[in-house]
C-alpha positions as CSV (number, residue, x, y, z in Angstrom):
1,X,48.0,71.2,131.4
2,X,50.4,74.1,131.8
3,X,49.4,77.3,131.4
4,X,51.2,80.7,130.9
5,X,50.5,84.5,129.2
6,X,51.0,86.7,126.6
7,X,53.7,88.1,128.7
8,X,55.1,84.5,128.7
9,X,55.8,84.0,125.7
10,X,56.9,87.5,124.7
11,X,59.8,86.9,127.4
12,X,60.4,83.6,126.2
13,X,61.3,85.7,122.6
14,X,63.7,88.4,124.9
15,X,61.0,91.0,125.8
16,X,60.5,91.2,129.4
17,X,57.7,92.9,131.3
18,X,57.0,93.7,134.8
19,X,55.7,90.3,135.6
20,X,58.4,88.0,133.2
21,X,62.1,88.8,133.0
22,X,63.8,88.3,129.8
23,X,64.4,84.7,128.6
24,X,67.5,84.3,126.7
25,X,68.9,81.0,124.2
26,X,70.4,79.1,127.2
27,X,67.2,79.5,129.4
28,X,65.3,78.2,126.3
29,X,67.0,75.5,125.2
30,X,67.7,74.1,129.4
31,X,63.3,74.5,129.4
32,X,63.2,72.2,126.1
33,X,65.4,69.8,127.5
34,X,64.3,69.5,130.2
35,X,60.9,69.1,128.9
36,X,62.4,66.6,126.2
37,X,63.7,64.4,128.8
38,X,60.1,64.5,130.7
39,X,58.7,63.4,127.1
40,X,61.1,60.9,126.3
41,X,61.1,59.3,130.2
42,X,57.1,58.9,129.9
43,X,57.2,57.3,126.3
44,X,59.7,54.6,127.6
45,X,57.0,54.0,130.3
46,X,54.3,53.5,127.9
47,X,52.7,56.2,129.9
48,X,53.1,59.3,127.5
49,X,49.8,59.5,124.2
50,X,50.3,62.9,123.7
51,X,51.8,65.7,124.2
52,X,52.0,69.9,122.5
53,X,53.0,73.0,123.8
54,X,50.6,75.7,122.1
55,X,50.6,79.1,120.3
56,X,50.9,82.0,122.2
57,X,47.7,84.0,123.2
58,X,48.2,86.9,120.8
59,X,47.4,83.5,117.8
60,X,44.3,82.4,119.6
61,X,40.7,82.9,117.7
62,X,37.4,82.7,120.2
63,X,34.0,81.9,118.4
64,X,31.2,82.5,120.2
65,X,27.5,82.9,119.5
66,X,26.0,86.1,119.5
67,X,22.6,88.0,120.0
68,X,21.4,87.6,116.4
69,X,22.5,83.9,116.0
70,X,25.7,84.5,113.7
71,X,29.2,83.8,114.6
72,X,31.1,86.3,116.7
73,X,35.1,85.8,115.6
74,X,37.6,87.6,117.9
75,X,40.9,87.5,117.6
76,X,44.1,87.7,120.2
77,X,45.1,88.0,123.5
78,X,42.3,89.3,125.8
79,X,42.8,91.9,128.6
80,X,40.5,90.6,131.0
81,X,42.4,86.9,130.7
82,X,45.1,86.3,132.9
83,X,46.5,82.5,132.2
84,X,45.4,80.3,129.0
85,X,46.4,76.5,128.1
86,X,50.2,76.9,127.2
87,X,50.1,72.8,126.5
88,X,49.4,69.6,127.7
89,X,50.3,65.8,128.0
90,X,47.9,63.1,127.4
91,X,49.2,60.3,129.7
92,X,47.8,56.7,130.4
93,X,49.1,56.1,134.2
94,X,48.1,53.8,136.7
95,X,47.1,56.0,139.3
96,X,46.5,59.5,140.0
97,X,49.2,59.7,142.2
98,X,51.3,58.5,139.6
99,X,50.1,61.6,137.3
100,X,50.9,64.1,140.3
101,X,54.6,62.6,140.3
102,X,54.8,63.7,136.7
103,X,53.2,67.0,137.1
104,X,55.4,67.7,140.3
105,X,58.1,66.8,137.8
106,X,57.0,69.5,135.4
107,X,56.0,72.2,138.0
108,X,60.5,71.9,138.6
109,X,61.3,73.1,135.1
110,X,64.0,75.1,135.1
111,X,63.2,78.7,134.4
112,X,65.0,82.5,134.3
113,X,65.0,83.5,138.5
114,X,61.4,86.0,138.6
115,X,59.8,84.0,136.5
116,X,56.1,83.5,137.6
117,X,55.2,80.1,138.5
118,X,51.8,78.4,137.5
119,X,50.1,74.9,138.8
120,X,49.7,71.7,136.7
121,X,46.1,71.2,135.9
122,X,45.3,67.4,135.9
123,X,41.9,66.6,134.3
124,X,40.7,63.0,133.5
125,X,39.4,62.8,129.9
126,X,36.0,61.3,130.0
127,X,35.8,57.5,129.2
128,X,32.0,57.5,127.6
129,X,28.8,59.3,127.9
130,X,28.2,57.0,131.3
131,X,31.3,59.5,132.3
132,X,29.5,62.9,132.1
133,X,26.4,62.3,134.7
């Protein structure tokens, strides 16, 4: 999982803030392919299932459950939330050194100079309910 902010993706469209300078087209389109050629290198492996980037914070919708038992809908980025999912792969390696490689791969993604950096999140997706205990 890589994960990123509002502010993120609001530079990524040209607006910087004090934390994310200004992406412009080039920066873009050097980030996709390098991403691309992450993609297509893991699905000639047989190692890639999956893969999305995701919709920036200001799109998300939380549910929650409130007091009285109904359905609490809020809507957009949250102030008190620094970093969200900004996407993910769904890979079938080997080994979980094998997965760091990739994600050591990813963390290298080329990127305007000031741009924060963020870690690669690896999680193992559960197998079974034997899995959970």
């Amino acid at each position: 999982m890589v994960q990123g902010t509002q502010a993120d993706y609001e530079a990524m469209s040209g607006k910087a803030s004090p934390g994310s300078p200004a992406w412009n087209e080039q920066d873009l389109q050097t980030m996709y392919a390098y991403m691309e050629a992450i993609n297509n290198d893991l699905s000639e492996t047989g190692e890639f299932v999956d893969g999305q980037g995701l919709a920036e914070p200001a799109k998300t919708r939380t549910v929650t459950l409130g007091d009285d038992g109904k359905a609490v809908i809020t809507d957009g980025p949250y102030s008190e939330t620094k970093e969200l999912m900004a996407g993910y792969w769904v890979l079938e390696c080997e080994s979980l050194e094998r997965v760091t490689e990739i994600a050591d791969r990813i963390t290298r993604c080329p990127q305007p100079e000031g741009a924060p950096d963020y870690p690669v999140v690896i999680r193992p997706i559960l197998e079974g309910a034997g899995d959970i205990c």
